[in-house]
C-alpha positions as CSV (number, residue, x, y, z in Angstrom):
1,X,44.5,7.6,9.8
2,X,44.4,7.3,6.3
3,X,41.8,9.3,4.0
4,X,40.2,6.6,1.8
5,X,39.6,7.5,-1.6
6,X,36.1,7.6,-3.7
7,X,35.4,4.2,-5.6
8,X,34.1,5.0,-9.3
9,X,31.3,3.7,-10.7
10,X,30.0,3.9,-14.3
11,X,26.9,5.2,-15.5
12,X,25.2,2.2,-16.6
13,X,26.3,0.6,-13.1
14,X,24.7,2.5,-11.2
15,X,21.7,2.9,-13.1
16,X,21.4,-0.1,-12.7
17,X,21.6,-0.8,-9.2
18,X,19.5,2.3,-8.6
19,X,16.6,0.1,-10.8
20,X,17.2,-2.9,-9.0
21,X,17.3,-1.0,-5.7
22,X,14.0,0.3,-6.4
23,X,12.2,-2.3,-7.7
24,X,13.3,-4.3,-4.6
25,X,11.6,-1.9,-2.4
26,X,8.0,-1.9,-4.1
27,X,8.4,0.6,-7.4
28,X,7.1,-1.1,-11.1
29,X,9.3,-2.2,-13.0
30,X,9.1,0.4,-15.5
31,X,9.3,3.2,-13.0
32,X,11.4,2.2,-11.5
33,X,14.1,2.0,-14.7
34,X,12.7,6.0,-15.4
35,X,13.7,7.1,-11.9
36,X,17.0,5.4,-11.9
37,X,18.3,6.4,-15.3
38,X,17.1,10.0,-13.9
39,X,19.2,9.7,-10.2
40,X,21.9,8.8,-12.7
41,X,22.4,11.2,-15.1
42,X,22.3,14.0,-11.8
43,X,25.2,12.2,-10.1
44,X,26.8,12.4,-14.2
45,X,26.6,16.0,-14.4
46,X,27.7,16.5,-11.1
47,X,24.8,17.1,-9.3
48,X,25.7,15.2,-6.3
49,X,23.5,16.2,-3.8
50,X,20.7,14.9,-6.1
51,X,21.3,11.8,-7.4
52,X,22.3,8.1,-5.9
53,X,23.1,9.8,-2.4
54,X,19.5,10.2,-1.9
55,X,18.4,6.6,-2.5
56,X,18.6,5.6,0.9
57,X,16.4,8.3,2.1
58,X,13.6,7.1,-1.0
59,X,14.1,3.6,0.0
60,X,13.1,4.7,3.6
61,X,10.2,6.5,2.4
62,X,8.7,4.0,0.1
63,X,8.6,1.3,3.6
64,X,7.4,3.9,5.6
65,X,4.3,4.6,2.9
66,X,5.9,8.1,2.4
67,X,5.9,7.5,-1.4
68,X,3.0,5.9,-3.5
69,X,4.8,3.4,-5.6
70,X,1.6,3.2,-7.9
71,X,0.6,6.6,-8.6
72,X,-2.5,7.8,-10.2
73,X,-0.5,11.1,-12.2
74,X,-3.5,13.0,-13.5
75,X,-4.6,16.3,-14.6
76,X,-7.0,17.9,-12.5
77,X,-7.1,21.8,-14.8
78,X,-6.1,22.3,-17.9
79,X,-6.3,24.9,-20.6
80,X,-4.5,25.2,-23.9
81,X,-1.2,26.3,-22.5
82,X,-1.5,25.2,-19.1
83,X,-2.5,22.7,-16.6
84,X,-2.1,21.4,-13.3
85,X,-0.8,17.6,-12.5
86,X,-1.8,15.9,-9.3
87,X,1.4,13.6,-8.8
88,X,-0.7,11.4,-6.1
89,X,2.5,11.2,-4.0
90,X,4.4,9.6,-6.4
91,X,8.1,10.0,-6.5
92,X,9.4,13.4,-8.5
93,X,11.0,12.2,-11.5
94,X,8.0,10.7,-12.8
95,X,5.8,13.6,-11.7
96,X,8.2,15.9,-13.5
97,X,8.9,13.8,-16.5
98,X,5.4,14.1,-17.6
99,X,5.3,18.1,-17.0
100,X,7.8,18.3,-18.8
101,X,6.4,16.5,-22.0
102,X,3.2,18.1,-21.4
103,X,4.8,21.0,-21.5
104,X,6.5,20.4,-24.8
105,X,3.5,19.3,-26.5
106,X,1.6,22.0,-25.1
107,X,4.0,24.3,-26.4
108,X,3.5,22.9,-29.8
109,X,0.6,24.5,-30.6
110,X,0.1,27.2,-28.1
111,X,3.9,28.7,-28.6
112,X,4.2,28.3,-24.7
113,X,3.4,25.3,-22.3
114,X,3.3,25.6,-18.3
115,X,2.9,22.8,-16.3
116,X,2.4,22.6,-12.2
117,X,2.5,19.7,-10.2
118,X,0.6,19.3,-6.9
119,X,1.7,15.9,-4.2
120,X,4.5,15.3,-6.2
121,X,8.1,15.4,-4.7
122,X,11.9,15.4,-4.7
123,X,12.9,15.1,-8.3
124,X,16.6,15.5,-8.2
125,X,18.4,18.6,-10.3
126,X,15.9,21.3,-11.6
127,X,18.2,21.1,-14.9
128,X,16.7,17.4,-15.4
129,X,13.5,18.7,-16.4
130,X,14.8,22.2,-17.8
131,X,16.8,20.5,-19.8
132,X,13.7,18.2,-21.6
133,X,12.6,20.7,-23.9
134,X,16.0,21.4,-25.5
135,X,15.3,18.4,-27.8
136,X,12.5,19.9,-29.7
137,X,14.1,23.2,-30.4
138,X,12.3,25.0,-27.6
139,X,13.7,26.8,-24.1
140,X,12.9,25.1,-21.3
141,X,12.2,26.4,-17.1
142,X,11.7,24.8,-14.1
143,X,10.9,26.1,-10.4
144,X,10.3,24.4,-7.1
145,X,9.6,24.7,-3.9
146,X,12.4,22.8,-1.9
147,X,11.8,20.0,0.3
148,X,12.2,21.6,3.6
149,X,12.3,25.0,5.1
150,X,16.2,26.1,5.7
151,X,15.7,30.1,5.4
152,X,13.9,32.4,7.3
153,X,12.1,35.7,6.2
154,X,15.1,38.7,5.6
155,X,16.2,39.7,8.9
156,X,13.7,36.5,11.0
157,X,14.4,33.5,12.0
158,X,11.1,31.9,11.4
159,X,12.2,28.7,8.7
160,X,9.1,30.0,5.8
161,X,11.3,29.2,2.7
162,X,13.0,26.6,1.5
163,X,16.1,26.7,-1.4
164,X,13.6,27.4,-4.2
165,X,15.7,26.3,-7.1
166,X,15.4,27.7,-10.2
167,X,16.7,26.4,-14.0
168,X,16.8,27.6,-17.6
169,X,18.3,25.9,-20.5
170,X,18.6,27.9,-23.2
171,X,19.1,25.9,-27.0
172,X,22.4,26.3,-29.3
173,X,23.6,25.3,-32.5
174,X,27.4,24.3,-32.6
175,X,28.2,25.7,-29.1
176,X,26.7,23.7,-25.7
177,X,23.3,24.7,-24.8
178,X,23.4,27.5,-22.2
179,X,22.0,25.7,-18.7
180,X,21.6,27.8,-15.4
181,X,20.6,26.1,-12.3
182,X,20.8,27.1,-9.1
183,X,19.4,27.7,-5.5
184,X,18.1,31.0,-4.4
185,X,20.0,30.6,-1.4
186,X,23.8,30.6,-1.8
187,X,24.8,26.9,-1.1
188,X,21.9,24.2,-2.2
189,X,21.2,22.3,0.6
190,X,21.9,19.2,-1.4
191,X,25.5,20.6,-1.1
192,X,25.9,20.8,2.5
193,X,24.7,16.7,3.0
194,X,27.2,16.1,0.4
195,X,29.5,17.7,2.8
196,X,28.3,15.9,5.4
197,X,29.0,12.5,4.0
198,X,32.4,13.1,2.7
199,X,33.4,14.5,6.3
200,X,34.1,18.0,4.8
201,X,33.8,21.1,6.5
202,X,31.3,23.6,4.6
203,X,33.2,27.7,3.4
204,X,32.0,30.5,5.4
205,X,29.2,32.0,4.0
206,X,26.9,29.2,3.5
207,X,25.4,29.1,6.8
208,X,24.7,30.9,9.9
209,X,23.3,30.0,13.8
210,X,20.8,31.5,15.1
211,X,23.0,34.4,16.6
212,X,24.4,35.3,13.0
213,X,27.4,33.7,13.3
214,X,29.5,31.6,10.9
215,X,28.3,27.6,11.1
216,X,30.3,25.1,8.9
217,X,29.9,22.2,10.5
218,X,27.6,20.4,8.2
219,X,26.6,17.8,10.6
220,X,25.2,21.1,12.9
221,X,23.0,22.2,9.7
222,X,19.9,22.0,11.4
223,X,21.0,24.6,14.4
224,X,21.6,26.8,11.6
225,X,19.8,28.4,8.6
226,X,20.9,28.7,5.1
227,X,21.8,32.7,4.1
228,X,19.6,33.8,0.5
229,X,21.4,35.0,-2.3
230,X,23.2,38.1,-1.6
231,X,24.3,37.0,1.2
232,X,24.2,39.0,4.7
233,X,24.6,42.1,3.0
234,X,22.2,41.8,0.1
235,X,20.3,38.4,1.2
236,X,16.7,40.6,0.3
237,X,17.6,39.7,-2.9
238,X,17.7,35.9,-3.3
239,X,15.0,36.5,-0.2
240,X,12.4,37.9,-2.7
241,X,13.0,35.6,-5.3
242,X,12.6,32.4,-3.4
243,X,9.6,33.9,-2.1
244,X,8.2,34.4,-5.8
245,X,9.9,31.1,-7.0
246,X,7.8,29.4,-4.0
247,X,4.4,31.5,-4.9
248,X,5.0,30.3,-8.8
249,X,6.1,27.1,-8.2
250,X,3.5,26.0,-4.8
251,X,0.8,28.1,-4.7
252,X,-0.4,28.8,-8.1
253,X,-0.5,25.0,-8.5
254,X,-2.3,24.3,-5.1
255,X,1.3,23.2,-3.4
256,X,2.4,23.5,0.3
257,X,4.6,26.3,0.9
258,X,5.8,27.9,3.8
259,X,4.5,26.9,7.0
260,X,2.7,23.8,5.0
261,X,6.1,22.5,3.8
262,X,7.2,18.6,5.2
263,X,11.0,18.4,5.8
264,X,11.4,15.1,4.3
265,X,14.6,14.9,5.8
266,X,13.3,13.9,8.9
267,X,9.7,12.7,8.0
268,X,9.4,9.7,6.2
269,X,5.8,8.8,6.2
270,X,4.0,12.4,5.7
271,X,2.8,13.4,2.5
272,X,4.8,16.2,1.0
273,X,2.3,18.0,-1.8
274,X,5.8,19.3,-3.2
275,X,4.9,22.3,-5.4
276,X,6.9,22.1,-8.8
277,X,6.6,23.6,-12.3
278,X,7.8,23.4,-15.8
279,X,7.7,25.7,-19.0
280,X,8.3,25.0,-22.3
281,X,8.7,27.9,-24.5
282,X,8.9,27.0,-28.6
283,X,11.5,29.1,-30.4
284,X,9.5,28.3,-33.6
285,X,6.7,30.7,-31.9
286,X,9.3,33.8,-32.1
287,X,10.9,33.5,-35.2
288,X,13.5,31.1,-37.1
289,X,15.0,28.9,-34.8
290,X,18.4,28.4,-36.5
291,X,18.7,31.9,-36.7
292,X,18.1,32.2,-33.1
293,X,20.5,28.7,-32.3
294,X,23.2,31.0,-34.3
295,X,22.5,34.4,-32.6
296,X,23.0,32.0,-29.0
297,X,26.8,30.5,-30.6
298,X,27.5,34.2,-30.9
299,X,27.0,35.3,-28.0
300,X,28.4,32.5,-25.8
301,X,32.2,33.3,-28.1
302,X,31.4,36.5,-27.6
303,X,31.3,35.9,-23.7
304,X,34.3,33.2,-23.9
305,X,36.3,35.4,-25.8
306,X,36.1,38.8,-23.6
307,X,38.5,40.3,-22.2
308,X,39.3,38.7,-18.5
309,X,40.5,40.2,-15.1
310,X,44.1,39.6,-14.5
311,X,44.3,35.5,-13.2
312,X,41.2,34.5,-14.4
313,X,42.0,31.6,-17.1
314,X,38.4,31.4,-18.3
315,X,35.1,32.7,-18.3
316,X,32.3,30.2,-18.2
317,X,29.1,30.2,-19.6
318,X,26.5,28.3,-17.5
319,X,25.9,24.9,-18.2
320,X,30.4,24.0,-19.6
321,X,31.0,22.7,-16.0
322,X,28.6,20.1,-16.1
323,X,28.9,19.6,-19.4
324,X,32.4,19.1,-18.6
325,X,31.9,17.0,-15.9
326,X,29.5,15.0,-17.8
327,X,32.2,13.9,-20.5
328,X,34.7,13.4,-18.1
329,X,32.6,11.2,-15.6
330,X,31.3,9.1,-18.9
331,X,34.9,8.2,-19.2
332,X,36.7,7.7,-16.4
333,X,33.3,6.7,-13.7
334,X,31.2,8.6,-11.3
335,X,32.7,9.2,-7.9
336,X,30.9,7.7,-4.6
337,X,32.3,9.0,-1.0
338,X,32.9,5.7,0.9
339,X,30.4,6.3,3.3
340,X,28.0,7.3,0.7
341,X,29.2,3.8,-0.7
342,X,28.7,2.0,3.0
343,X,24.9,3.6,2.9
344,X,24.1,2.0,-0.5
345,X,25.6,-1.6,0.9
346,X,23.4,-1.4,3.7
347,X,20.2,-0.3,1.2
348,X,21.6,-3.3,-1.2
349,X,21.3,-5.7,2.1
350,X,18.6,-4.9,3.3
351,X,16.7,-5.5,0.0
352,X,18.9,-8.5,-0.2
353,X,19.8,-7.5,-3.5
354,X,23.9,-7.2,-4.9
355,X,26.2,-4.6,-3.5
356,X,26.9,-1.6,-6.0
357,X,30.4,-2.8,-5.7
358,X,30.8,-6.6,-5.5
């Protein structure tokens, strides 16, 4: 049987039909065209798992009143360098848009601007909003509590912790800006649904059953559990961190986490109260910024230009892979899986609206 190959779709494509999608099933106009230029740039980058695969899981949502297409976003604390939005169950990206600008603006004056978010939930890539403060000259963070539990306690098999991501983007002058995100478990389970859909089998190492042996069958995920940083042999590692990540992200903003979290995979109508949280830290507060931008060129070169073990072509800094990806997906068209592409026809019929690909 033949392997049929991705279709390719440029950016402004399918924004577009992400827009249209959603305003078809009940978003404003305006949010609508926020969240979809959002969804967009994650499939851009790379971040597959985040970005127009998960638009028929919003669409379900939004019928099944699991989102609140007209949210009241609101601050309910605040204090110079902090405060905490309540989202009102409205969808991620524009919870975490405007955390992230407070955030900047906070950071303004105070040097350093944290934002939570309480009922807010799944905003794509944690680089998105990590990302937002590079613009203004000032490091940005994000953390979150994922969207449903896949990893237990180190050495249980109770599901109390989710993949608790994790970003940093760091600003530059003439080099990239340095951008690290990632999971605190070793495969995002956005990757493993990406797998799913394409067919693929996931590597070794990803997942286990509950026995502690291998699982790669993607399409079995949910007999399995997702192994923490570190893997089987140092998993106490990534472990801990998720287990801060979730504290910082969930609980110090009023967030579910553990046993409170909704696996929105397979619960359309609850409310999530997805715990989320953004920093903003202005270089300007620490001393000259180009100075800094400069000392950052130097050492990404410095990194680039080490030494290398023998059959290693390159060292990477984070960030040049999707920063790669991004130039070379704005030129030759994002990728969609054709059964990705098949779910998105049946979201673009069912909202009787024009097929991503006529």
């Amino acid at each position: 049987m033949p392997v049929l190959s991705d279709t390719t779709i440029t950016f402004d494509r399918l924004k577009n039909f992400i827009q249209q999608a959603l305003t078809a099933a009940g978003l404003p106009e305006a949010d609508a065209a926020t969240v979809a230029a959002l969804m967009a740039q994650a499939d851009l980058q790379g971040s597959d798992g985040h970005g127009v695969s998960r638009l028929p899981q919003y669409v379900r949502r939004i019928k099944a009143g699991g989102f609140n297409v007209r949210p009241n976003i609101r601050i309910v604390q605040e204090h110079a360098g902090t405060a905490v939005l309540n989202g009102d169950n409205g969808m991620g990206h524009l919870v975490m848009k405007r955390a992230a600008e407070m955030a900047v603006e906070k950071a303004r004056t105070t040097g350093i601007g944290w934002v939570n978010s309480q009922f807010s939930n799944h905003a794509g890539p944690a680089s998105l909003y990590a990302t937002m403060p590079l613009a203004h000259d000032m490091i940005g963070l994000y953390f979150a509590v994922g969207n449903a539990n896949h990893l237990p306690p180190w050495g249980g098999l109770d599901m109390l912790l989710s993949t608790n991501p994790i970003a940093a983007a760091i600003p530059a002058d003439e080099e990239q800006p340095i951008v690290l995100d990632m999971a605190t478990t070793v495969a995002a389970y956005g990757k493993v649904k990406t797998k799913a859909l394409r067919g693929e089998t996931m590597p070794e190492g990803w997942m286990i059953d509950r026995e502690g042996k291998p699982l790669t069958d993607p399409k079995r995920a949910d007999q399995g559990m997702l192994l923490s940083l570190g893997g089987m042999e140092a998993g106490y590692k990534g472990y801990g961190l998720a287990m801060i990540i979730g504290l910082l992200a969930g609980t110090l903003g009023g967030a579910a986490m553990g046993r409170d979290v909704i696996d929105f995979n397979h619960d359309d109508g609850s409310v999530t109260n997805t715990g989320q949280a953004v920093a903003a830290i202005n270089v300007a507060a620490f001393g000259d910024v180009a100075t800094f931008k400069q000392s950052v060129d130097a050492l990404v070169r410095d990194f680039r230009g080490s030494q290398r073990i023998p059959g290693v072509e390159r060292i990477w800094v984070p960030g040049e892979r999707s920063h790669e990806t991004r130039l070379k997906r704005t030129s030759h068209g994002i990728p969609v899986a054709p059964a990705l592409l098949r779910g998105l026809d049946q979201v673009a019929d069912d909202l009787r609206i024009s097929r991503l690909v006529s």
